[in-house]
C-alpha positions as CSV (number, residue, x, y, z in Angstrom):
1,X,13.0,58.2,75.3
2,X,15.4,59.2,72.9
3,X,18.5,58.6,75.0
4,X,17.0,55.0,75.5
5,X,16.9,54.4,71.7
6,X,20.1,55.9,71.0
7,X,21.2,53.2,73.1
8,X,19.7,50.3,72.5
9,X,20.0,50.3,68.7
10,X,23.4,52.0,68.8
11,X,25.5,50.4,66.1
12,X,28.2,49.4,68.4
13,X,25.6,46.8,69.9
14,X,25.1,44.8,66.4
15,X,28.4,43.9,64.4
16,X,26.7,42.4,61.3
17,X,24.9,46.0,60.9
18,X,25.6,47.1,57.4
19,X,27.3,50.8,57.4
20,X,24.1,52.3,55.4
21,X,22.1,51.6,58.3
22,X,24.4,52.8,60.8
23,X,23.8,56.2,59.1
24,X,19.8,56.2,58.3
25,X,19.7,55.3,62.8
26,X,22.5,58.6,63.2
27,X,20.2,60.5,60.9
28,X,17.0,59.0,62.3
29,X,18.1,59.6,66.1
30,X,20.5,62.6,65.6
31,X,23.6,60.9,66.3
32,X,26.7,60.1,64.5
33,X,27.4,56.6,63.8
34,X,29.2,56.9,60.1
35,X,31.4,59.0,58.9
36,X,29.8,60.8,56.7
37,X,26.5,61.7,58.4
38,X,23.5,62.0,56.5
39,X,22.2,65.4,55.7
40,X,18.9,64.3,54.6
41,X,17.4,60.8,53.6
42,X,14.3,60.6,51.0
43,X,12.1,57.5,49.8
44,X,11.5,58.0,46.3
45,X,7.8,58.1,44.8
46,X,9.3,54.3,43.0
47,X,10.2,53.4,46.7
48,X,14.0,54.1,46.7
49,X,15.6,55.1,49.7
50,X,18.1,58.2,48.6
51,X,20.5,59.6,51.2
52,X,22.7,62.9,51.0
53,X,25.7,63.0,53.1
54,X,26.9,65.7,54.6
55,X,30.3,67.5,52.8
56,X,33.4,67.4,55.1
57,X,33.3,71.2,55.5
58,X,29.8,70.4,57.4
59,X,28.2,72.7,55.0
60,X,27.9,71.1,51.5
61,X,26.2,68.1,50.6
62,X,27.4,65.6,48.6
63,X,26.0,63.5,46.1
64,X,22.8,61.5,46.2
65,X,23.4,57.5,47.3
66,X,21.3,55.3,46.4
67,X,21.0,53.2,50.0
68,X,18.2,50.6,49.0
69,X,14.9,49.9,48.4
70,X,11.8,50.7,51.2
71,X,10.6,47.4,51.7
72,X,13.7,46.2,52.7
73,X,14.3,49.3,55.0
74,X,10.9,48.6,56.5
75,X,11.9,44.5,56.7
76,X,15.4,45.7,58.5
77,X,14.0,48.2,60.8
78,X,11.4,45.4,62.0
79,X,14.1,43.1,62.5
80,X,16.5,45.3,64.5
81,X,13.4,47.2,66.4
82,X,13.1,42.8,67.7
83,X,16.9,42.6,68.4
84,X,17.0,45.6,70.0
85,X,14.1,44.3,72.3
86,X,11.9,47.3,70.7
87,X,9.1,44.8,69.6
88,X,6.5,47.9,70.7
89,X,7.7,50.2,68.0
90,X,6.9,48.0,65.5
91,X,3.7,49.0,64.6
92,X,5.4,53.1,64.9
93,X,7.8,51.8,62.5
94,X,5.5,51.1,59.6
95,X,2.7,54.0,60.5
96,X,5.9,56.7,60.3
97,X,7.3,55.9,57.0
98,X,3.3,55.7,55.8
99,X,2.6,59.0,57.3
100,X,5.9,60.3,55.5
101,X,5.1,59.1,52.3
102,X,1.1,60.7,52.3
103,X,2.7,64.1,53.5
104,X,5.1,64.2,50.5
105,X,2.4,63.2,47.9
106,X,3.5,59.1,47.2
């Protein structure tokens, strides 16, 4: 299932796709679509989506980015997950990031 993602919401597939998402799917689906990859990816307790890339020795981090707000992560993910003809993961889409957010304490 994971090789069927990778493919059908591989970056390469949607030119308008903003660079930031390109990296939270490589991150997401273990994959590297940007240069830097991600080395972790947060939402904040205020809903902020903070990303760490990965130094280019592979072992350091760098600094925190600020990549956006939830709501419009959630609103994008939708969107693409109906582009990429996903329209089942919808619901797996919004139940994930809710799930994530009870385990860390939001």
């Amino acid at each position: 299932m994971k090789e069927t993602l990778s493919r059908k919401l591989d970056p390469a597939r949607f030119p308008n796709m903003s660079l930031e998402m390109a990296a939270i799917l490589g991150f997401v689906l273990e994959r590297q679509y940007t240069t830097p990859v991600l080395a972790d990816l947060e939402v904040t307790p205020h809903g902020h989506v903070i990303a760490w890339p990965l130094g280019e020795d592979e072992a350091n981090v760098g600094h925190a980015l600020h990549l956006g707000v939830e709501a419009d992560l959630r609103a994008n993910l939708r969107r693409l997950a109906m582009a990429a003809d996903l329209a089942q993961l919808q619901p797996v889409v919004a139940v994930s990031f809710d799930i994530e957010a009870e385990q860390r304490g939001f």
